[in-house]
FIVOVO-837747 format. One record per atom (N, C-alpha, C): x, y, z; residue number from 0; residue in three letters. Coordinates in steps of 0.1 Angstrom, whole numbers, plus 2048, in hexadecimal, padded with zeros to 3 digits. Example, Ala and Ser with C-alpha at 12.3 -4.5 7.8 and 13.67 -1.06 7.14 Angstrom:
<rs>
R east north  up kolmi semi
R  884   7C7 84E     0  ALA
R  87B   7D3 84E     0  ALA
R  884   7DF 84E     0  ALA
R  880   7EA 847     1  SER
R  889   7F5 847     1  SER
R  881   800 84F     1  SER
</rs>
This chain:
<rs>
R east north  up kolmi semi
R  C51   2D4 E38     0  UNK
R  C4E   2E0 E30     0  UNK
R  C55   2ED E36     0  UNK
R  C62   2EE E3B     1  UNK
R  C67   2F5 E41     1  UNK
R  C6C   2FB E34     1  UNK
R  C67   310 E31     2  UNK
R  C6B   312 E2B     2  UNK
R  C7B   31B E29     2  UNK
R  C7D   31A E1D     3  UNK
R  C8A   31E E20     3  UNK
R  C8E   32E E19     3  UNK
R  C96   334 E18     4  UNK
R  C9A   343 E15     4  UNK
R  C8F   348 E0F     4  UNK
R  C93   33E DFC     5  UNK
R  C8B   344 DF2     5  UNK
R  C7A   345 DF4     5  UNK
R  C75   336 DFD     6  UNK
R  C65   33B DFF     6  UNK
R  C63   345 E08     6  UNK
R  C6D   348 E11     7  UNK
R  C69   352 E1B     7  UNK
R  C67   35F E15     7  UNK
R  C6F   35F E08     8  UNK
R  C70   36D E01     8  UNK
R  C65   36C DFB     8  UNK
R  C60   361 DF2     9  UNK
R  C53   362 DE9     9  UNK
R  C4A   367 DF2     9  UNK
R  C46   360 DFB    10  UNK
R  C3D   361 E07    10  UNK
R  C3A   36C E0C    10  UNK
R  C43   371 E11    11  UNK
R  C46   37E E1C    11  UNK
R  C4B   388 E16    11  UNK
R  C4C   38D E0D    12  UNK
R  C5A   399 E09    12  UNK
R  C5B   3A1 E11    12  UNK
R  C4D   3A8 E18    13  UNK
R  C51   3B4 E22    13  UNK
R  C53   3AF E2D    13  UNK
R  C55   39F E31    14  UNK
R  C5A   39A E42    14  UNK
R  C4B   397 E45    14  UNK
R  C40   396 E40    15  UNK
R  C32   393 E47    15  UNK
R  C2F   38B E3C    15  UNK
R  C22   385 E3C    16  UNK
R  C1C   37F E37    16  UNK
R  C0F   384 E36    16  UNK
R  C0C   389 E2B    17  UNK
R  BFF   394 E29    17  UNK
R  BF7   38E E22    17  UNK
R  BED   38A E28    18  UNK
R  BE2   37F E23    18  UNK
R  BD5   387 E1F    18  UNK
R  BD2   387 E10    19  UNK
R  BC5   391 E10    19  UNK
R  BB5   388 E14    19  UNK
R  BB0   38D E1B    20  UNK
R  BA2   388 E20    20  UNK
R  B94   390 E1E    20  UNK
R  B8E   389 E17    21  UNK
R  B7F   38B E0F    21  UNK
R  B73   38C E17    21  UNK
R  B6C   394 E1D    22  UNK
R  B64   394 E24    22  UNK
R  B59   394 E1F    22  UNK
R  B5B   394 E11    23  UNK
R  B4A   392 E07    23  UNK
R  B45   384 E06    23  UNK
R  B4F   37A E0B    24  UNK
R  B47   36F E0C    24  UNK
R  B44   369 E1B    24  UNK
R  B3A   365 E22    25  UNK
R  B38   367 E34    25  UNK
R  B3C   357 E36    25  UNK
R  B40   34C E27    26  UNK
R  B41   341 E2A    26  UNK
R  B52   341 E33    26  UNK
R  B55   34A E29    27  UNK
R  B67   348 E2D    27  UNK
R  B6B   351 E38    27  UNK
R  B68   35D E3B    28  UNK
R  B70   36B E41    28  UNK
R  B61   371 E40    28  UNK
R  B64   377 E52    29  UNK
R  B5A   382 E54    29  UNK
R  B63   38A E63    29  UNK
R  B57   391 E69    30  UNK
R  B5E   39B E75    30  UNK
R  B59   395 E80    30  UNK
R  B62   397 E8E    31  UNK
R  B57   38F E9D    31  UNK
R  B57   39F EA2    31  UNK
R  B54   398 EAE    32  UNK
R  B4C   3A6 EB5    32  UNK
R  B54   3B6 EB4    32  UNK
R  B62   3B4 EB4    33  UNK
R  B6A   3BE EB6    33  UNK
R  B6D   3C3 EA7    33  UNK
R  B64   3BB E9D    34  UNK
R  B67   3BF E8B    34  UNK
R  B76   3B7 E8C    34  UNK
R  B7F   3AF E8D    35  UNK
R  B8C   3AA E8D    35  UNK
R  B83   39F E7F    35  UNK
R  B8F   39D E77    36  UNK
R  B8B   396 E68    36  UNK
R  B8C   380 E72    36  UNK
R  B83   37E E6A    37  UNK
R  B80   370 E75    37  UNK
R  B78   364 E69    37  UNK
R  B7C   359 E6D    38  UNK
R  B78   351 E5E    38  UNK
R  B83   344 E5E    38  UNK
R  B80   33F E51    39  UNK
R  B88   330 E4D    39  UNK
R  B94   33A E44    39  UNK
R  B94   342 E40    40  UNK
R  B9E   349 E38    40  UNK
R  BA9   34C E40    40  UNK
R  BA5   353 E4A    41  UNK
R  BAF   35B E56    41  UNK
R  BB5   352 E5C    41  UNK
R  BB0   349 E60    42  UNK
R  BB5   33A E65    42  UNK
R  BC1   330 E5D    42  UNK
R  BB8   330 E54    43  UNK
R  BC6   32C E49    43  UNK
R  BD3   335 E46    43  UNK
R  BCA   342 E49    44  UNK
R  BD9   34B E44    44  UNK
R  BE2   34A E4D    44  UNK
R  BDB   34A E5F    45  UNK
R  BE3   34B E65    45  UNK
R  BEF   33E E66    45  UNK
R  BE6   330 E6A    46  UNK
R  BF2   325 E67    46  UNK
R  BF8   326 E59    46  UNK
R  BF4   329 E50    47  UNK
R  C03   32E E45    47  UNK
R  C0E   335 E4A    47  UNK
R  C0D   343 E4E    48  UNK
R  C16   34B E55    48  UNK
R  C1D   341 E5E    48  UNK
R  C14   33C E6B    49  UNK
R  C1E   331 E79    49  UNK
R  C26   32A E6A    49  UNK
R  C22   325 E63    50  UNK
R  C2D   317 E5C    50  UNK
R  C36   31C E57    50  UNK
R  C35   32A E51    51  UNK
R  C3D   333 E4A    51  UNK
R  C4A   33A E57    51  UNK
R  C44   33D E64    52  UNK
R  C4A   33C E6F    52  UNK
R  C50   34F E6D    52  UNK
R  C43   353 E68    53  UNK
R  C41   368 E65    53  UNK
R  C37   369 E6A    53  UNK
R  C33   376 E6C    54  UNK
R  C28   37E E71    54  UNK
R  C1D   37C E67    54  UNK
R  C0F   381 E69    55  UNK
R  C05   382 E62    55  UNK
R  BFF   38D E62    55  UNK
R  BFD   395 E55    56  UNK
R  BF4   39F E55    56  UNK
R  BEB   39E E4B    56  UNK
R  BDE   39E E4E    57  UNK
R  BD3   3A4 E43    57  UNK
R  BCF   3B2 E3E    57  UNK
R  BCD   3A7 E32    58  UNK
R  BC9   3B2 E27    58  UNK
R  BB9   3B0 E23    58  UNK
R  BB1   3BA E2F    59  UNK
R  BA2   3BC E29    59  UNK
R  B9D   3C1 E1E    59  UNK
R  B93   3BC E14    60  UNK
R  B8F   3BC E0B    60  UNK
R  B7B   3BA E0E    60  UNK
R  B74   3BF E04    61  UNK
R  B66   3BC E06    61  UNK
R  B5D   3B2 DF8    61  UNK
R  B68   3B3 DF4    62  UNK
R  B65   3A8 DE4    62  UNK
R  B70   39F DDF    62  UNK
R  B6E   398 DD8    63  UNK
R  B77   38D DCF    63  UNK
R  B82   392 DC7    63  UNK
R  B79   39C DC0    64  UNK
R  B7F   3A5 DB5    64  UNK
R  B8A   3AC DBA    64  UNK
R  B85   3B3 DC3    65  UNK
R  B91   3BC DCF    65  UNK
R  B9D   3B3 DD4    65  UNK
R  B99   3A7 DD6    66  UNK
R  BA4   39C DDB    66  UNK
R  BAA   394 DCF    66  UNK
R  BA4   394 DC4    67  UNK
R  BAC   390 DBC    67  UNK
R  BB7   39F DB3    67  UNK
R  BB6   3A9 DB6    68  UNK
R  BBB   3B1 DAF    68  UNK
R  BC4   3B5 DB9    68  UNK
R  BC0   3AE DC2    69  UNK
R  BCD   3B9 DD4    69  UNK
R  BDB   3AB DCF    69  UNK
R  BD6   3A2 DCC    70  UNK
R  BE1   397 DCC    70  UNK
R  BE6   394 DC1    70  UNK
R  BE3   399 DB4    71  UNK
R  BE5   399 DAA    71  UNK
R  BEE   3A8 DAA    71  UNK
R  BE8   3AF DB1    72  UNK
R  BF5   3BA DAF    72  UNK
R  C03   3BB DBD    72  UNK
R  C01   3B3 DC3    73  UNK
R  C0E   3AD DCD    73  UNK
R  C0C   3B3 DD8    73  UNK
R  BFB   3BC DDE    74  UNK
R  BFE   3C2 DE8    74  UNK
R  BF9   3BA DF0    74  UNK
R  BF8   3AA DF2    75  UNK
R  BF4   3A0 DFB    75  UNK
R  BFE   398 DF6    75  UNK
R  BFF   38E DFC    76  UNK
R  C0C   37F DF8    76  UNK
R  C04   377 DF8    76  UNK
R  BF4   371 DFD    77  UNK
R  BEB   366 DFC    77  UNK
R  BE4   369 DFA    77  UNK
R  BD8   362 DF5    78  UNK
R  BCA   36A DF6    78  UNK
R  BC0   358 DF6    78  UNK
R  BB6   35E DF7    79  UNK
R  BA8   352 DF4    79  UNK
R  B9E   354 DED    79  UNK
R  B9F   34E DE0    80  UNK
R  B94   34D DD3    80  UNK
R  B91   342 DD4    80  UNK
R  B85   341 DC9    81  UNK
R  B84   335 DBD    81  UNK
R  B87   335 DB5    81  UNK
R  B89   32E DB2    82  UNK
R  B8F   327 DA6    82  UNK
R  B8B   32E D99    82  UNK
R  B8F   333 D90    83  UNK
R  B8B   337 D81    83  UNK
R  B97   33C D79    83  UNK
R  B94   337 D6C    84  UNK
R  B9B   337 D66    84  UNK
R  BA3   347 D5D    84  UNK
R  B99   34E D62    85  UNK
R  B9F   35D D5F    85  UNK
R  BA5   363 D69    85  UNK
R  BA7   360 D75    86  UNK
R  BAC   361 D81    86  UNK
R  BB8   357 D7D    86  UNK
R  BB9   34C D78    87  UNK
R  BCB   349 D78    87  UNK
R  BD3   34F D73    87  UNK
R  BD3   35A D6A    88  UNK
R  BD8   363 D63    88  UNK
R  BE1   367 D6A    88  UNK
R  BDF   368 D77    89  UNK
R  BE9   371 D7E    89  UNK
R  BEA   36D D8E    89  UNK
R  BE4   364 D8C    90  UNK
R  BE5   35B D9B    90  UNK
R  BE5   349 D9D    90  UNK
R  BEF   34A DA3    91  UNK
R  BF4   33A DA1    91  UNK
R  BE7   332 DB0    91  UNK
R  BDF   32A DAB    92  UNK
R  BD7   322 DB4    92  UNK
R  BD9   315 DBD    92  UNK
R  BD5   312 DC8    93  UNK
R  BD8   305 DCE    93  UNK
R  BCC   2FE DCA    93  UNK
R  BCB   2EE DCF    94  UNK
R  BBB   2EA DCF    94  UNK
R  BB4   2ED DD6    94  UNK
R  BA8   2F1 DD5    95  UNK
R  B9D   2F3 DDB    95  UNK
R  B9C   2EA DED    95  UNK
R  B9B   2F8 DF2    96  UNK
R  B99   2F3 E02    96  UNK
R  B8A   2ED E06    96  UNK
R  B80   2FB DFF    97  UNK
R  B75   2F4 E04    97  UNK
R  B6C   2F6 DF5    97  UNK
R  B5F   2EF DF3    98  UNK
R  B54   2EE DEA    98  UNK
R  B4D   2FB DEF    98  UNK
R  B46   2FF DE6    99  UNK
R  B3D   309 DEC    99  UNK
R  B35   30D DDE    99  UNK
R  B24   30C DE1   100  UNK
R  B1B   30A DD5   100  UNK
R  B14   317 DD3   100  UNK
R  B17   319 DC6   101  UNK
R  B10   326 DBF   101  UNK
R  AFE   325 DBC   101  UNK
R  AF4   32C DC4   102  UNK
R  AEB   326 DBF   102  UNK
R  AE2   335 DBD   102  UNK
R  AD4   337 DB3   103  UNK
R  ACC   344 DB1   103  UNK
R  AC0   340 DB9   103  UNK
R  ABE   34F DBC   104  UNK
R  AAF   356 DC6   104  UNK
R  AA8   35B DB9   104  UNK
R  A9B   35A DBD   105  UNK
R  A93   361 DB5   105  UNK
R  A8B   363 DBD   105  UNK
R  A7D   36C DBE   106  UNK
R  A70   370 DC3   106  UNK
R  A66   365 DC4   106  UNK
R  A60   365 DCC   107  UNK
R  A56   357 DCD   107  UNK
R  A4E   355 DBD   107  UNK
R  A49   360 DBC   108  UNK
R  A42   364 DB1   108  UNK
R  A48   363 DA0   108  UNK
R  A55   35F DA5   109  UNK
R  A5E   362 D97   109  UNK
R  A5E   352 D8B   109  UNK
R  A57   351 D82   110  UNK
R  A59   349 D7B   110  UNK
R  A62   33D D76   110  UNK
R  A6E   343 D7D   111  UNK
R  A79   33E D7D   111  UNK
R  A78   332 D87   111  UNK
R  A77   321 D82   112  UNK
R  A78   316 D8B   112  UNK
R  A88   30F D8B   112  UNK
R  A8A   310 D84   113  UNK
R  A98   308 D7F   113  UNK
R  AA5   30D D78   113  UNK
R  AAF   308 D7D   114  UNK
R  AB9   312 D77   114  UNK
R  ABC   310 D62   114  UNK
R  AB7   30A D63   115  UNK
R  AB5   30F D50   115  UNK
R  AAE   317 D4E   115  UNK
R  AA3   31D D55   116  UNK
R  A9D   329 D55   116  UNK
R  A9D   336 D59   116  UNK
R  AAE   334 D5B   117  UNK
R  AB3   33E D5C   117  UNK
R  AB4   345 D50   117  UNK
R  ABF   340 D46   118  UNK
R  AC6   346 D39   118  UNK
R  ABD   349 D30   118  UNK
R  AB3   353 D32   119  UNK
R  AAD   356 D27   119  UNK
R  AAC   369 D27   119  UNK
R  AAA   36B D1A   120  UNK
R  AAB   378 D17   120  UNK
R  A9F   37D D1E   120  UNK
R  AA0   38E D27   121  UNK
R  A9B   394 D2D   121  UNK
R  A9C   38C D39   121  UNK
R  A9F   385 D3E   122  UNK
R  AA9   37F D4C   122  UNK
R  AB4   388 D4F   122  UNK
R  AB3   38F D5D   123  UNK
R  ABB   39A D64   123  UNK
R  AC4   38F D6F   123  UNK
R  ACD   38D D6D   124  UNK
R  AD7   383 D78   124  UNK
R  AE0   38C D80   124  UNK
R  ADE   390 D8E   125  UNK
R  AE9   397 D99   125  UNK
R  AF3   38F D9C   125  UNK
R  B00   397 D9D   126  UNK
R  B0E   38D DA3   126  UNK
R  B10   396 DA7   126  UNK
R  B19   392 DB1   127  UNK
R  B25   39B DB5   127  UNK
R  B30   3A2 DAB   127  UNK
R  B36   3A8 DAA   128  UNK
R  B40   3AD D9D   128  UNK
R  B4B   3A4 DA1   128  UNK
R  B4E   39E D98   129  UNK
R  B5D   396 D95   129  UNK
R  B5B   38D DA2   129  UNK
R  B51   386 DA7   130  UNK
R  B51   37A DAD   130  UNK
R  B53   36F DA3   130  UNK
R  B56   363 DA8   131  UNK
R  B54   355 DA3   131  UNK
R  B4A   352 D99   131  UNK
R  B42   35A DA1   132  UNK
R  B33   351 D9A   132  UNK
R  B2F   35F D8C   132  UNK
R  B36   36C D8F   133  UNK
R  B36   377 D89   133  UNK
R  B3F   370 D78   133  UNK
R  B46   369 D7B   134  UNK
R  B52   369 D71   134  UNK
R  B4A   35D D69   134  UNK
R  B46   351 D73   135  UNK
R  B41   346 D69   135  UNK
R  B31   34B D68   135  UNK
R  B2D   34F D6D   136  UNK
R  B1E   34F D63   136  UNK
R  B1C   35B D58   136  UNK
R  B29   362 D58   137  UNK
R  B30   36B D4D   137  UNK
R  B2E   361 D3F   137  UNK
R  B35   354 D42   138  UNK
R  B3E   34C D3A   138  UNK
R  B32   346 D37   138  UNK
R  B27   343 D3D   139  UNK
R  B1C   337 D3C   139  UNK
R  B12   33C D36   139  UNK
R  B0C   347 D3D   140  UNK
R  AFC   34D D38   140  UNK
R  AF9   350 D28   140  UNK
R  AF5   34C D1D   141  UNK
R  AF6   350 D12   141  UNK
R  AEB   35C D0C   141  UNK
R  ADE   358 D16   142  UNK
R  AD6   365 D18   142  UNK
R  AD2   371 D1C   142  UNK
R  AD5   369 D2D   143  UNK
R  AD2   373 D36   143  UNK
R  ADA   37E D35   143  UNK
R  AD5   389 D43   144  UNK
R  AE1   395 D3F   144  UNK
R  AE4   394 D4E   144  UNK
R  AF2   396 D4D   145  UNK
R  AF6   39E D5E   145  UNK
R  AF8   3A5 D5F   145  UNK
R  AF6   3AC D70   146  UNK
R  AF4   3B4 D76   146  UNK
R  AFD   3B3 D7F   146  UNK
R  B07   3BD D7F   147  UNK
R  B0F   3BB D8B   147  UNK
R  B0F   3C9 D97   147  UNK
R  B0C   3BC DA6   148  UNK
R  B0C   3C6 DB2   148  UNK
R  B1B   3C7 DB4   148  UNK
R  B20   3D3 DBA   149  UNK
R  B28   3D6 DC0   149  UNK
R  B36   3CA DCA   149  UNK
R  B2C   3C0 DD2   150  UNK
R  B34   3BB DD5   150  UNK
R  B2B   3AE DD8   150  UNK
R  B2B   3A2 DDC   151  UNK
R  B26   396 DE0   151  UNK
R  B1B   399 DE9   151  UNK
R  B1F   3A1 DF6   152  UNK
R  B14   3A4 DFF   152  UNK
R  B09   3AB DFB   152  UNK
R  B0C   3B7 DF2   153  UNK
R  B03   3BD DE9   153  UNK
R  AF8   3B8 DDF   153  UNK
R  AFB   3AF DDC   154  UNK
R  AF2   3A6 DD1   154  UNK
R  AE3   3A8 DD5   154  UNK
R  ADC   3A6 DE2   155  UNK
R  AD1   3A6 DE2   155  UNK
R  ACD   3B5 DE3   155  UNK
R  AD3   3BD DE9   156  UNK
R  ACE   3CB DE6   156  UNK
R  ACD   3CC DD7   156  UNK
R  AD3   3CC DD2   157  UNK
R  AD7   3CF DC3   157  UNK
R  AC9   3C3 DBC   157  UNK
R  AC8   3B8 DBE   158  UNK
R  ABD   3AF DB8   158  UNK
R  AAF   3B7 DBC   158  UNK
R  AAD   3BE DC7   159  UNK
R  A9F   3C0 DCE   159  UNK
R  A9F   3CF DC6   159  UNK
R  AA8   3D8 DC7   160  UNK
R  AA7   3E4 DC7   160  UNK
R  AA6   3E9 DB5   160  UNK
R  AAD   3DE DAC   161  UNK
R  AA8   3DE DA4   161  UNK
R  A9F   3D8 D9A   161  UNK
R  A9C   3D0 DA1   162  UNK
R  A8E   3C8 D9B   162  UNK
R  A95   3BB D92   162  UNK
R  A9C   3B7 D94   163  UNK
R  AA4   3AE D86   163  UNK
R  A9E   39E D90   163  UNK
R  A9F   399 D84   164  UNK
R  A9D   38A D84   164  UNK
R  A9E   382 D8E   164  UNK
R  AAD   37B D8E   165  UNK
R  AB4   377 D94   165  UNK
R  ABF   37A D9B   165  UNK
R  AC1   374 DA3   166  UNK
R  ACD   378 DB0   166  UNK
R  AD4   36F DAF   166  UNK
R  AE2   36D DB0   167  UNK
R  AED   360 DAB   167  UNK
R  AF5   365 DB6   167  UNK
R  AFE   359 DBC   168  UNK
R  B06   35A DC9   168  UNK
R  B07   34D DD2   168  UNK
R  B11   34F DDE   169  UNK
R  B11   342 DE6   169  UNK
R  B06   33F DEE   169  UNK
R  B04   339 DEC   170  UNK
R  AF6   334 DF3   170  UNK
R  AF4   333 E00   170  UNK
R  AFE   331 E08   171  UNK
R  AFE   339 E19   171  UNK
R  AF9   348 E16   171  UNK
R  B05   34E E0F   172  UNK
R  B00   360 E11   172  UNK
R  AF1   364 E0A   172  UNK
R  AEF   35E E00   173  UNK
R  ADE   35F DFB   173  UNK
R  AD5   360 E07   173  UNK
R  AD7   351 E0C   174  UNK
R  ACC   34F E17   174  UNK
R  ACC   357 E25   174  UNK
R  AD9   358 E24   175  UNK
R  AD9   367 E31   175  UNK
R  AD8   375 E2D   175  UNK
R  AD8   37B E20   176  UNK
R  AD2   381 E1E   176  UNK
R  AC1   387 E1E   176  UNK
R  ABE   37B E1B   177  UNK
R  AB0   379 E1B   177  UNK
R  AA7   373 E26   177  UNK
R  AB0   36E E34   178  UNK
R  AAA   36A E41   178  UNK
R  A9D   372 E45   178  UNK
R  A9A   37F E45   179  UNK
R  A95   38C E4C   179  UNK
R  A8C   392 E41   179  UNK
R  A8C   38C E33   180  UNK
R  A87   38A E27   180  UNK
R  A73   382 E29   180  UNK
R  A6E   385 E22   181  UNK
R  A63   37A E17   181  UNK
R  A66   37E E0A   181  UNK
R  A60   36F E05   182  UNK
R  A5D   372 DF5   182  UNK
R  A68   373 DED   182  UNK
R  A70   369 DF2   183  UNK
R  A81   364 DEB   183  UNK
R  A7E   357 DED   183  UNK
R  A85   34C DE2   184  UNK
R  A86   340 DE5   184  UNK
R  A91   33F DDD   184  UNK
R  A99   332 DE0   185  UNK
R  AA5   331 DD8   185  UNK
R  AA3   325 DCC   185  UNK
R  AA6   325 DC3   186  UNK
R  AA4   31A DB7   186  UNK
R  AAD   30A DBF   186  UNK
R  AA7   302 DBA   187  UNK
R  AAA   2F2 DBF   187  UNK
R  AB6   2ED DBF   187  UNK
R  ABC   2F4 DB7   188  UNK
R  AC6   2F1 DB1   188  UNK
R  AD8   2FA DB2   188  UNK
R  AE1   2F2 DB5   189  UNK
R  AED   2FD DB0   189  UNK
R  AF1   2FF DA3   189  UNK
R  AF6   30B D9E   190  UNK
R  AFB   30E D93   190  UNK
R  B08   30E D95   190  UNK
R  B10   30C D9D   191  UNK
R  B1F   309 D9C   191  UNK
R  B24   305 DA8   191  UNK
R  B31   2FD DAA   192  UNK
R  B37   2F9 DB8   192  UNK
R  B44   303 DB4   192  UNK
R  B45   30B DBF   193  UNK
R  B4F   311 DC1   193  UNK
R  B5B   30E DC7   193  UNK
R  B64   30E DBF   194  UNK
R  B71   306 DC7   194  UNK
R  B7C   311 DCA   194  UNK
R  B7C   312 DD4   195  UNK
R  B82   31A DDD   195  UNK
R  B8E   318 DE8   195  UNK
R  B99   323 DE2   196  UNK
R  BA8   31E DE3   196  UNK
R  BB1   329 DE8   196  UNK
R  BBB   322 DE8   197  UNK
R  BC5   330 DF0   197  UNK
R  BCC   331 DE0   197  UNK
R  BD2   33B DDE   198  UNK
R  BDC   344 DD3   198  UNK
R  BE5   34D DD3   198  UNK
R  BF1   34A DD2   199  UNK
R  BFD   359 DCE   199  UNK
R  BFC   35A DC1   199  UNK
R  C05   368 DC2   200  UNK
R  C08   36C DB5   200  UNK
R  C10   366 DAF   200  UNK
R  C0F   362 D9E   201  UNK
R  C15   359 D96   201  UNK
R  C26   360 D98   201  UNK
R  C27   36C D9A   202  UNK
R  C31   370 D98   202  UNK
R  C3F   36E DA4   202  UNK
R  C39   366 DAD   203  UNK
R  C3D   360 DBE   203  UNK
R  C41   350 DB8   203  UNK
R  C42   34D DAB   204  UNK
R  C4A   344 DA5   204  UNK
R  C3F   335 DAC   204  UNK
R  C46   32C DA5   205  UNK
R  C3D   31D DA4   205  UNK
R  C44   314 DB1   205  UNK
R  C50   317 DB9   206  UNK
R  C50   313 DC5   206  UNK
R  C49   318 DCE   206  UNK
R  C45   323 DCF   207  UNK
R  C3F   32B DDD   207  UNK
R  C2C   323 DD7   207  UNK
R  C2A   323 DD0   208  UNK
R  C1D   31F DC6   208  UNK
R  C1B   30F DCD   208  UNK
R  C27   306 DCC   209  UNK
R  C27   2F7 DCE   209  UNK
R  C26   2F5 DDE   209  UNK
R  C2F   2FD DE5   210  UNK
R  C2F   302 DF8   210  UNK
R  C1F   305 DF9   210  UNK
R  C18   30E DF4   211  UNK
R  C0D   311 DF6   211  UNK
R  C00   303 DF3   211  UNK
R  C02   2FD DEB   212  UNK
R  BFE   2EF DE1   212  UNK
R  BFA   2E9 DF0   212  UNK
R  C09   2E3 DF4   213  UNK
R  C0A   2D9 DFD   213  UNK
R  C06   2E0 E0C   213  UNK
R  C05   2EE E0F   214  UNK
R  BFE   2EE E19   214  UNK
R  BF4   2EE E1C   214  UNK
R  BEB   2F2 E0F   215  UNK
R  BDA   2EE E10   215  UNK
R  BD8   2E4 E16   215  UNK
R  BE1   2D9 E0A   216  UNK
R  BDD   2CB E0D   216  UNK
R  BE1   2C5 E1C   216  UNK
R  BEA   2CA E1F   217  UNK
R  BEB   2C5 E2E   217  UNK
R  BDF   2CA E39   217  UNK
R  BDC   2D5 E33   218  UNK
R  BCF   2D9 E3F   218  UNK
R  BC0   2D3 E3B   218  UNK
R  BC0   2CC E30   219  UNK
R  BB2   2C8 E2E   219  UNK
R  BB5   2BA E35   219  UNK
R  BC0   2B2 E31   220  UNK
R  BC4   2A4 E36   220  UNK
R  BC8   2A4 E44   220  UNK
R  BC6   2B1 E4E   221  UNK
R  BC8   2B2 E59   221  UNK
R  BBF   2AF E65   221  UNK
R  BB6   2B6 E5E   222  UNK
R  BA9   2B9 E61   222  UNK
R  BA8   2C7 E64   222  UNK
R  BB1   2D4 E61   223  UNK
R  BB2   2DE E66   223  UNK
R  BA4   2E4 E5E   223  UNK
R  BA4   2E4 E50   224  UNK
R  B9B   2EB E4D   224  UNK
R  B87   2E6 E4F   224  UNK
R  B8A   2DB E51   225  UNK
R  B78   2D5 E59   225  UNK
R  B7A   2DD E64   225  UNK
R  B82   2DC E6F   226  UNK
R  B87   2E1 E7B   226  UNK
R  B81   2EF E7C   226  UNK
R  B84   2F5 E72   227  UNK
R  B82   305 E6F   227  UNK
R  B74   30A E6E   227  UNK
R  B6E   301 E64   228  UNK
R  B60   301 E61   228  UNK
R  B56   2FB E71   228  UNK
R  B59   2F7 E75   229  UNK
R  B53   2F6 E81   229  UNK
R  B56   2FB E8D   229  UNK
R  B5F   301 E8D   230  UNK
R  B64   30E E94   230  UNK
R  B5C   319 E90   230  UNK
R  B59   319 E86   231  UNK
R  B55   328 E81   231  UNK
R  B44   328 E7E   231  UNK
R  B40   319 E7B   232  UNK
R  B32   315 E7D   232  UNK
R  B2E   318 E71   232  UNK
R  B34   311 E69   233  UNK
R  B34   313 E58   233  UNK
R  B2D   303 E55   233  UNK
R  B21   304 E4B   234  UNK
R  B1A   2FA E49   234  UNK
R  B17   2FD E3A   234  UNK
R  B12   2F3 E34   235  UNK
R  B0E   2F4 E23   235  UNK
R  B1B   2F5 E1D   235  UNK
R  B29   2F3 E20   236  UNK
R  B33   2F2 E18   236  UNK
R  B39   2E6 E19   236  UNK
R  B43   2DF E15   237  UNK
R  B49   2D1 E17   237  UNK
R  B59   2D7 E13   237  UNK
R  B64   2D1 E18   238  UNK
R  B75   2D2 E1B   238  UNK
R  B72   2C6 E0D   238  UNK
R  B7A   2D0 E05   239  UNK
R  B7E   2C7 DF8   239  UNK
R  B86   2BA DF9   239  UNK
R  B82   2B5 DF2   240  UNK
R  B8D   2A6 DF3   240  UNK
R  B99   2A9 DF3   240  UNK
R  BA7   2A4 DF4   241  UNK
R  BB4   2A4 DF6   241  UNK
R  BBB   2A0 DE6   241  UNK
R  BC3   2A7 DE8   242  UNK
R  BC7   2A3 DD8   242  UNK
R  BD6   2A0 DD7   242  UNK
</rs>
């Protein structure tokens, strides 16, 4: 995989490798003691750059939306989403690194037992704006109404402070939002697996796109990215199959 001129140029135009990283999700990228950006994202970004044999700089962001619009408009060269299909518009995808399950909170008290009890009219649903689970329970809900917080970490402020229904999100960040909580429980069930990937811009052409393809897959069939997740003490997700 030794790349040559043209991916160096797709890759790098300004001589670095500017990898945008999402701090709104705590499964992938967060801060350690010194606030330095730290996670399975950063990690990957960085052995991208060593293979690429460039520097690495990040591009902090605090939502999905913010990271899909920093790399869609070329001021990062990589980034890390899920998968959706309004997001390929403008961003070329690898396969999915890791699984990661979309699941709803409600109030102990809330009538809501099951996720078909969600979609019904006068049902208030919180997301994050332009998250994963923002775009497909857009596409899914035929009743309900959403509500969109500000950013992923927001969601339970925005669920408690306005009184709405349900709360929709990754089910790690739910449950840590709610640690310090009573009188939350989460429904039994997930409402979506999130498949979660690295992406350039379509406009970085379909070999920089295929280079990128095959280095996922080398780091899941490495064991780099289980590696990472237990480095980082990441649990409740599973390293997608190899493809």
């Amino acid at each position: 995989m030794t790349p040559d001129r043209t991916l160096l140029e797709a890759f790098a135009p300004t001589g670095v490798l500017r990898a945008c990283i999402n701090l709104g999700n705590p499964i992938l990228a967060g801060v350690d003691a010194q606030s330095r950006p730290t996670g399975i994202s950063v990690d990957l970004a960085g052995a991208l750059a060593k293979r690429l044999g460039v520097e690495l700089e990040l591009v902090v962001v605090d939502a999905a939306g913010k990271s899909v619009e920093t790399v869609t408009n070329e001021q990062a060269d990589v980034g890390f989403f899920a998968i959706d299909p309004r997001r390929a518009a403008t961003i070329g995808f690898t396969s999915p690194y890791v699984l990661i399950e979309g699941y709803y909170l409600v109030r102990d008290a809330s009538p809501v037992k099951t996720n078909a009890d969600v979609d019904h009219a006068g049902t208030r649903v919180v997301v994050g704006h332009g998250s994963a689970y923002d775009l497909f329970l857009t596409r899914e809900l035929k009743h309900a109404e959403i509500v969109r917080a500000p950013t992923s970490p927001t969601v339970i402020k925005t669920f408690i402070d306005t009184g709405c229904e349900v709360a929709a999100g990754v089910k790690q960040q739910l449950e840590q939002d709610v640690a310090n909580l009573t009188g939350y429980r989460l429904l039994d069930e997930r409402f979506m697996v999130i498949r979660q990937a690295m992406g350039v811009p379509i406009t970085r052409g379909e070999g920089a796109l295929a280079y990128l393809k095959t280095f996922v897959e080398d780091m899941k069939r490495e064991g780099f990215v289980a590696d990472a997740m237990k480095r980082h003490g990441i649990t409740g997700v599973s390293v997608a199959p190899t493809e």
